[in-house]
C-alpha positions, -999 to 999 in steps of 0.1 A, spaced: -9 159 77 -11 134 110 23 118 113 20 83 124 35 65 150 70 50 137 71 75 105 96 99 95 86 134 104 83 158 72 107 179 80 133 156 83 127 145 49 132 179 37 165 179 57 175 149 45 165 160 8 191 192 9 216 170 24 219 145 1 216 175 -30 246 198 -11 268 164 -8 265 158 -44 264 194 -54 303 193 -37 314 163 -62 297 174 -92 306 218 -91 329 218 -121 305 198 -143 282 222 -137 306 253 -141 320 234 -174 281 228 -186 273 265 -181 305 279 -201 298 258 -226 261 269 -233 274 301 -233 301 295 -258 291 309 -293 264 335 -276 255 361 -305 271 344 -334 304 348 -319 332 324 -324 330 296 -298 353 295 -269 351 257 -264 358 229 -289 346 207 -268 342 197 -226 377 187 -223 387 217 -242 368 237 -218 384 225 -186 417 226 -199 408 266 -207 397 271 -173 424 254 -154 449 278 -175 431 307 -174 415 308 -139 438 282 -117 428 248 -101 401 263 -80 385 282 -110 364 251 -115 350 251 -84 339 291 -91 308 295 -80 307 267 -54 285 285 -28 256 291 -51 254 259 -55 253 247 -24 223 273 -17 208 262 -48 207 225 -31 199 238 2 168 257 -9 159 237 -46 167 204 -32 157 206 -1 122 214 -12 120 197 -47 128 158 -29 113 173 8 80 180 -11 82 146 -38 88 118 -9 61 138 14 38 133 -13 45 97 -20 37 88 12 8 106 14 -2 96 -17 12 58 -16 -12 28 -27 -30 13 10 -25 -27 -3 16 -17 -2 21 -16 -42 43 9 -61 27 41 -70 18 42 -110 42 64 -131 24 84 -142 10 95 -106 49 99 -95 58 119 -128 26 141 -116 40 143 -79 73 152 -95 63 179 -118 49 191 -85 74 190 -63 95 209 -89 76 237 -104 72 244 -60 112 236 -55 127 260 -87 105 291 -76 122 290 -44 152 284 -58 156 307 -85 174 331 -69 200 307 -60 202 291 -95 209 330 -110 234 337 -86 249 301 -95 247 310 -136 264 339 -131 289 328 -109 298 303 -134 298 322 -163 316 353 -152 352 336 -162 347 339 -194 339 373 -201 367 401 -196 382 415 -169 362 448 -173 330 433 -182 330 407 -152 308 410 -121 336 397 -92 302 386 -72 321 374 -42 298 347 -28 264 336 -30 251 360 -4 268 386 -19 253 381 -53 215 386 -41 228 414 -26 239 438 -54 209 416 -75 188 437 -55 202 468 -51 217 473 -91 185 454 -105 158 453 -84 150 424 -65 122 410 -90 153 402 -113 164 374 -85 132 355 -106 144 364 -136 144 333 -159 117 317 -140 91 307 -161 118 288 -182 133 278 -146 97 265 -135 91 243 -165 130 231 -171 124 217 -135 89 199 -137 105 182 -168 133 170 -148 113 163 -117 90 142 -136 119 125 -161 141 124 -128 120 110 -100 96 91 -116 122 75 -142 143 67 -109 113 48 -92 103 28 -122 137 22 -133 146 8 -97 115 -10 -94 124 -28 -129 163 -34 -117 145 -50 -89 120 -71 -102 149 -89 -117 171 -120 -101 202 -96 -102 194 -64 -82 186 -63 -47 177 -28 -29 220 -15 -19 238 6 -35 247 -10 -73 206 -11 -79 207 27 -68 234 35 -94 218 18 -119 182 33 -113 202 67 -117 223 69 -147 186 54 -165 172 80 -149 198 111 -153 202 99 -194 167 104 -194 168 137 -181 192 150 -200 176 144 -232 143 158 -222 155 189 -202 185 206 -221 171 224 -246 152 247 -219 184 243 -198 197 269 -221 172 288 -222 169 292 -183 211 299 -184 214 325 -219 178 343 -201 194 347 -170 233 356 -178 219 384 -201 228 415 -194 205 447 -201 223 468 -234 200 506 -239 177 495 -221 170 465 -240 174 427 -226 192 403 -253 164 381 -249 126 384 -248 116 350 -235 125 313 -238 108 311 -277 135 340 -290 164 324 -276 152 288 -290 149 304 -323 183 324 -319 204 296 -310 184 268 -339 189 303 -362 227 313 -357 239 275 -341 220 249 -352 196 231 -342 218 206 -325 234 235 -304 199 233 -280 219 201 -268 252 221 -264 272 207 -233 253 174 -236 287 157 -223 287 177 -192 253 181 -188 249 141 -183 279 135 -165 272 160 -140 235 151 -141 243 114 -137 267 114 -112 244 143 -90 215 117 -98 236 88 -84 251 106 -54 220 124 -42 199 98 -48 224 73 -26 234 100 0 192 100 3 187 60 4 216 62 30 201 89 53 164 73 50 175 41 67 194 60 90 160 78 96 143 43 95 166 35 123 161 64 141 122 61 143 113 25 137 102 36 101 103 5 71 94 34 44 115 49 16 123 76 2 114 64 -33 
């Protein structure tokens, strides 16, 4: 693609994209740690370990220390840095490539399109990052002798690899794939309408309160749509492998598992955390973006945005 004089160069939108994700991703860790124990909670018809979020936390903070909710904290920061980076690199690349010539907004249902795009192509990439991250997250709650002790990120893909062959760093990815086109497509596209609508009225203008508001619309959105593969994507890849044999075959047997032993209802498990660290992330990242765009805008006498 021919960049044009005064534009943002593509790969600063990709930098700016993992930027804005790995700020928010520092905020938001132990919402996502708290999310992930709780979808675990009540795995094979055992009792559950969490009555509820607050319950959760309170567990962890006991059992694991002040820093045990931010266990995990490197894989998510590579999740950002090679999901986001990718998922909101490749979304505002293609909305400016693909933006209407008269100046008017792009029609939802081309940017839900552009965002199921942007992140079936951002959650292969990042797979590997996001099973590192599940396990990382999860490993506090099982015992001592059971535990993995994976000591970073990096260190994670590497015995991945070497105990369980490198094809199970993708483990999880078809669920992975489609849990991230539905939240690419609820996400982004529900963010640029529902900014577009906060601005077409007499009390928004384009700063920061119209940004918040766009994303807890759009993050509540989300959340609904996108949990119920969310657990999928986290039971498929926290399994371990018992004679030879994986817990799960696929996302279909732990849907029906989970409706069969939990309730339907428990395919929203960790709905609280979910959407408060969906929300916030969705606020922050989507700010920390606006912010660095007209920094960009600055930087090369550019009047586009990112969304």
């Amino acid at each position: 693609m021919t960049q044009n004089k005064g534009e943002i160069p593509n790969y600063a939108r990709f930098i700016m994209g993992g930027l804005a994700g790995m700020g928010a991703t520092v905020f938001v860790q132990p919402l996502d740690l708290v999310k992930n124990r709780m979808q675990m909670s009540g795995i094979g018809g055992a009792a559950k370990e969490h009555r509820s979020s607050i319950h959760a936390v309170m567990s962890i903070l006991r059992k694991e220390g002040f820093f045990g909710v931010y266990n995990g904290l490197s894989a998510g920061l590579f999740r950002q840095a090679t999901y986001t980076t990718t998922r909101l690199g490749v979304y505002t690349t293609l909305l400016n490539h693909f933006k209407n010539e008269d100046g008017s907004p792009l029609e939802f249902h081309k940017k839900a399109g552009l965002g199921m795009t942007s992140g079936a192509v951002g959650s292969f990439i990042g797979t590997p990052a996001e099973i590192s991250l599940i396990r990382m997250t999860s490993d506090g709650r099982l015992p001592v002798e059971q535990r993995r002790n994976y000591s970073s990120v990096f260190n994670a893909l590497y015995r991945i690899t070497k105990e369980e062959g490198i094809l199970t760093l993708w483990r999880g990815c078809g669920p992975t794939v489609v849990r991230a086109m539905v939240v690419n497509a609820a996400q982004l596209a529900t963010y640029s309408q529902a900014k577009q609508f906060l601005l077409s009225t007499k009390y928004f203008e384009d700063n920061i309160l119209c940004h918040f508001g766009a994303s807890m619309i759009s993050g509540l959105a989300t959340t609904i749509a996108s949990m119920p593969i969310d657990i999928a994507k986290t039971r498929i890849q926290n399994m371990k492998i018992i004679d030879g044999k994986p817990e799960y075959r696929g996302a279909t047997h732990v849907f029906l598992s989970v409706i069969r032993k939990e309730g339907l209802f428990a395919l929203w498990k960790g709905f609280t955390p979910y959407y408060f660290r969906l929300g916030p992330h969705t606020v922050l990242t989507f700010i920390f973006l606006e912010q660095l765009n007209k920094a960009a805008n600055n930087i090369y006498g550019s009047s586009s945005s990112t969304m």
